[in-house]
C-alpha positions in Angstrom: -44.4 53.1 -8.0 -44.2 49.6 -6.1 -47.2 49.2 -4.3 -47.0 49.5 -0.3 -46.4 46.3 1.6 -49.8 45.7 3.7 -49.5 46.3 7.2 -51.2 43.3 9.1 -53.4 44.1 12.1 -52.8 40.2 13.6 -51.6 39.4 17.4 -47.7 38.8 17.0 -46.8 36.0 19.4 -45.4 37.6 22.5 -42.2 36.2 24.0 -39.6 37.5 26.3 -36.0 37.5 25.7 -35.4 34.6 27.8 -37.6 32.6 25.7 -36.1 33.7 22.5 -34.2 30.3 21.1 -31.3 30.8 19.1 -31.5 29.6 15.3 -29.7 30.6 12.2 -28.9 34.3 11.7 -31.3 34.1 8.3 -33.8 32.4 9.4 -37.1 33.9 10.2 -36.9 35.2 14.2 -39.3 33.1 16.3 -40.8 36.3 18.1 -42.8 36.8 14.9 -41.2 40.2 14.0 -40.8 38.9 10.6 -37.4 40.1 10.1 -34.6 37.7 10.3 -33.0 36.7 13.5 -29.7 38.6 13.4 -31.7 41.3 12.3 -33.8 41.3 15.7 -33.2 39.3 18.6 -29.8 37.7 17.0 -28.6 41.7 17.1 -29.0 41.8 21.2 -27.4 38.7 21.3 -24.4 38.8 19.3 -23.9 42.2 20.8 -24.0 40.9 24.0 -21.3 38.0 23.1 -19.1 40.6 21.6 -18.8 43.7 23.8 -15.7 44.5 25.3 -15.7 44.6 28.7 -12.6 46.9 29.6 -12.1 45.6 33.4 -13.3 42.0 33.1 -11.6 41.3 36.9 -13.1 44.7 38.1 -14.8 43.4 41.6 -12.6 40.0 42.0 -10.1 39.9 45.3 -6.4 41.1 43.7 -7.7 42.4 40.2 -4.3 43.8 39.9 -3.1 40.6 40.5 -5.6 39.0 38.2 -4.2 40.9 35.2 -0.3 40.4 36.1 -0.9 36.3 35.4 -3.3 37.0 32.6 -0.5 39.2 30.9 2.5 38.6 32.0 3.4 36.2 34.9 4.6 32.7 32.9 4.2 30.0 35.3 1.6 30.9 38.6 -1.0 29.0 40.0 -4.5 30.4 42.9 -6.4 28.8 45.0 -9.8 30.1 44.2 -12.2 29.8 47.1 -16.0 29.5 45.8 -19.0 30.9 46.8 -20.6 28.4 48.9 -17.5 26.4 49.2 -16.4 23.6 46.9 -19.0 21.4 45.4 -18.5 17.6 46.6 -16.2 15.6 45.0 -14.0 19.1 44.1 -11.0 19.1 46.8 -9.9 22.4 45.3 -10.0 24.5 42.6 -6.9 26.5 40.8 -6.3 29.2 38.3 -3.0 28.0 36.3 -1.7 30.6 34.3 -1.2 28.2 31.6 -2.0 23.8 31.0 -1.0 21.4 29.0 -1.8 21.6 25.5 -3.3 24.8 26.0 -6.1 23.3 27.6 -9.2 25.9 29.0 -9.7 23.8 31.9 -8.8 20.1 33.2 -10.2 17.6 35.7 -7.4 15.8 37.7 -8.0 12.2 38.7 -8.4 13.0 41.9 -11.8 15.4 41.0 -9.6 18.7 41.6 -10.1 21.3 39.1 -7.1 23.5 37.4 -8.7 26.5 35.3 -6.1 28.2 32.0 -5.9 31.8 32.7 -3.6 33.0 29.6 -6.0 30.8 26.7 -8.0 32.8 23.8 -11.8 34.1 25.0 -14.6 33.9 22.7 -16.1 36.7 24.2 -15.5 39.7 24.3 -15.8 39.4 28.2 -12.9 37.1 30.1 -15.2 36.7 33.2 -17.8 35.4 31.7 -16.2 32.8 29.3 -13.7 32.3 32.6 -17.0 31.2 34.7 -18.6 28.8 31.5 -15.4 27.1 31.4 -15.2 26.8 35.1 -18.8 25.3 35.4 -18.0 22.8 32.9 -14.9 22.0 34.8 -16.7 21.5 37.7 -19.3 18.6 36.1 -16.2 17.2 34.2 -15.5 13.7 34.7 -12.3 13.3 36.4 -9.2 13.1 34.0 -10.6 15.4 31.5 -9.8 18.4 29.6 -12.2 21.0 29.2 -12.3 21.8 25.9 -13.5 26.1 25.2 -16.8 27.6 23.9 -18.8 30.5 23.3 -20.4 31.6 26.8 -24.0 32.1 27.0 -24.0 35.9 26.9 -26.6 35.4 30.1 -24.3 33.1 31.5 -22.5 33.8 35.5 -19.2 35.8 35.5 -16.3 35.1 37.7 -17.9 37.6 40.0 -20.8 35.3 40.7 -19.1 32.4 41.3 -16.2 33.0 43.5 -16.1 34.4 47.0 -15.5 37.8 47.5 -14.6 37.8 50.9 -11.7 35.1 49.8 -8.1 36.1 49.5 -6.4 36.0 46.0 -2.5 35.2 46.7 -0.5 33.9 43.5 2.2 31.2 43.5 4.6 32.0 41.2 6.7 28.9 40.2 9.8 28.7 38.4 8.5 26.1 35.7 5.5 24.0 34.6 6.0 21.0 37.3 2.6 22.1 38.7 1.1 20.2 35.9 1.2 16.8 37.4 1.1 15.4 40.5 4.6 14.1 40.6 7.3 15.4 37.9 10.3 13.7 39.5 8.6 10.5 37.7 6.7 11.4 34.7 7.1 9.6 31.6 9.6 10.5 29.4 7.8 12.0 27.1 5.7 14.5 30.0 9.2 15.2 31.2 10.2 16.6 27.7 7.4 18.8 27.3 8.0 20.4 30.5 11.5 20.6 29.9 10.3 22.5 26.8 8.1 25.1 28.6 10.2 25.4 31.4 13.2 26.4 29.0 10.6 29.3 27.5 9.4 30.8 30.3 11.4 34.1 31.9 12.1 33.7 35.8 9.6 35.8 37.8 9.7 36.9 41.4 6.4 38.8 43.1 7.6 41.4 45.1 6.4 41.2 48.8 6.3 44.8 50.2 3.7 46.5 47.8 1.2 44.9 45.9 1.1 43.3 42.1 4.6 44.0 41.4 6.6 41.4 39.5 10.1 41.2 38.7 11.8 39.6 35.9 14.6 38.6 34.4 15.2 39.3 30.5 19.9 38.8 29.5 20.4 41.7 28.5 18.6 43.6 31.3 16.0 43.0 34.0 12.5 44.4 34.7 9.8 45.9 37.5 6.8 45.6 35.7 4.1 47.0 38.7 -0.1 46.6 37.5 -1.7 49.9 39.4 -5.7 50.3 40.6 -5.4 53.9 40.1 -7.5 55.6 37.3 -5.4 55.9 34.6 -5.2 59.8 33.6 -5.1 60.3 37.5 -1.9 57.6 37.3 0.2 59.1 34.5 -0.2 62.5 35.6 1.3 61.0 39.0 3.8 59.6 36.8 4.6 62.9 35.5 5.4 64.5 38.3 7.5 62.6 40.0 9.7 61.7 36.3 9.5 65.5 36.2 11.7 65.9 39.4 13.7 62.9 38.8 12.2 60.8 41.4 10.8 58.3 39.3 13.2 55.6 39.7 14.1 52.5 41.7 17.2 53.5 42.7 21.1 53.8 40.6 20.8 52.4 36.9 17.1 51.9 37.0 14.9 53.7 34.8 11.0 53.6 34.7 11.0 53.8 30.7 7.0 53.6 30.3 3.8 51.3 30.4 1.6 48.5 29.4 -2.0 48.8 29.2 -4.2 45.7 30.2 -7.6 45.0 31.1 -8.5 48.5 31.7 -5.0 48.7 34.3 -1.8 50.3 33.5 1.3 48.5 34.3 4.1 50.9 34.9 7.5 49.6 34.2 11.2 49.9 35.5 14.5 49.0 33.2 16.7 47.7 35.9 20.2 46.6 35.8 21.0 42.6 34.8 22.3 42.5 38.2 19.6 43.6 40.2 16.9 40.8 41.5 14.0 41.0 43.0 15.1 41.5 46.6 17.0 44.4 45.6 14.0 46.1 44.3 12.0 45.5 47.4 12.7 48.4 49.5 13.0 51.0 46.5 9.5 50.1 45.5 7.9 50.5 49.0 9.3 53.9 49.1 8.6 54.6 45.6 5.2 53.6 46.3 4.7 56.6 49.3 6.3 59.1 46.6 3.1 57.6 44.1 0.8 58.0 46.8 2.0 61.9 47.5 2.0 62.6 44.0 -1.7 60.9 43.3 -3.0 63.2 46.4 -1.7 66.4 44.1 -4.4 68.5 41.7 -2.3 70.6 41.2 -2.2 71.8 37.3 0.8 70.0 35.6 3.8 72.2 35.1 4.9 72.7 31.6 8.4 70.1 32.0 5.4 67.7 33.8 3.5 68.0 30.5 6.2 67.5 28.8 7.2 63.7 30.8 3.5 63.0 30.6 3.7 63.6 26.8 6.9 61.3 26.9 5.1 58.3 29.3 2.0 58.1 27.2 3.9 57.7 24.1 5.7 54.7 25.8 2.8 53.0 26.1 2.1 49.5 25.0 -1.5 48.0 24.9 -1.5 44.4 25.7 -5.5 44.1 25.3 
């Protein structure tokens, strides 16, 4: 039999997480476990990195409206008002669903900062790697991209940063010409990249009687594509009911034909007719939207043909993250 490892009596070195400094994941942890670092204080930390965090805009003004331009808005831009107010030398700060390039973040010449919604996280929290790129945004030097990282897993979220109080009121846009200052004369070669992404993206109108409902346009049909606060199983079984007694549509030829999942929301959606836009969907939703708010008051046990509709919506879901 191998002989038992002797157990040392000696003071470990005490240190608290905080003081903790990252080194190689086989290297010898510096609290003086004697295990290797991913082993011990690497473990919390890369755990930390990579949990999900279902509802990263849970808290934020308009987290419905947060998760429409992560997911599926094309070209919208946000003023976001920050706690405190804007740091001198920033004359405003604005969430762009996408930038040039791709680009996590960028510095104007003038010191204003745009922030890339729609870009790949490292995390497995948006927030948080949101709020690092947005700090390093801020200490940019002007006419800069910000280029992505891994957060600090102890790092400030969106939460901490921006003011609650503050409204949240997207801009959509029909194309790209947000990304510089003037379009009408970029260079040639500016004007052909935006002539490029403004031939890809798909026309999209936010509705303006209920909220975080965007239409869009699609040739062989349109869409109502509507991100809901409500708790999911709470939501579908709404659904349900009103699908059940046929009072689940927008109005003639429109068809609500299932849902997205993002970010901890659902995002019910409407097949409508290629000749239907936005306007016309305006008043059907408002009154769709007091038939929802009935239906989510019911607890009533679902009915057999309700089952059945639920059964039908939750296999028409589609999960976007």
């Amino acid at each position: 039999m191998a002989k038992k490892r002797v157990q040392t009596k000696a003071k470990r070195p005490q240190l608290s997480d905080a003081e903790i400094p990252v080194v190689g994941a086989r290297e010898p942890c510096p609290c003086g476990s004697g295990r290797r670092y991913k082993a011990c204080h690497g473990r919390a930390a890369a755990h930390a990195v990579t949990e999900l965090v279902q509802r990263p805009f849970e808290g934020l003004p308009g987290e419905c409206d947060w998760v429409a331009l992560r997911e599926l808005v094309p070209a919208a831009t946000v003023e976001l008002p920050l706690k405190g107010g804007l740091p001198e030398g920033v004359p405003s700060v604005t969430l762009a669903t996408v930038l040039p390039m791709a680009w996590p973040a960028l510095r104007r010449d003038d010191g204003s900062v745009l922030l890339g919604l729609q870009n790949d996280t490292a995390s497995g929290d948006i927030s948080r790697d949101l709020a690092d790129t947005l700090q390093q945004a801020l200490a940019a030097q002007h006419g800069t991209p910000v280029q992505g990282r891994r957060a600090p897993a102890d790092g400030p979220r969106l939460q901490d940063l921006l003011d609650p109080e503050g409204a949240f009121e997207p801009v959509v846009h029909s194309g790209f010409e947000f990304w510089v200052p003037d379009a009408e004369n970029a260079t040639p070669e500016v004007a052909a990249s935006l002539e490029r992404a403004n031939a890809a993206a798909i026309p999209t109108v936010k509705l303006t009687g209920v909220d975080a409902a965007y239409w869009c346009e699609t040739p062989d049909k349109n869409h109502l594509r509507w991100v809901m606060p409500h708790p999911e199983e709470q939501l579908l079984d709404a659904l349900a009911r009103l699908h059940a007694a046929g009072r689940s549509s927008l109005g003639e030829g429109t068809r609500l034909v299932g849902s997205f999942r993002a970010h901890g929301l659902t995002v019910p959606v409407w097949d409508l007719p290629s000749g239907v836009g936005a306007e016309d969907v305006e008043k059907p939703a408002a009154e769709f939207a007091e038939r929802l708010a009935a239906a989510l008051a019911t607890d009533a046990p679902l009915t057999p043909d309700e089952r059945r509709a639920r059964g039908g919506l939750t296999n028409r879901q589609v999960t976007l993250s």
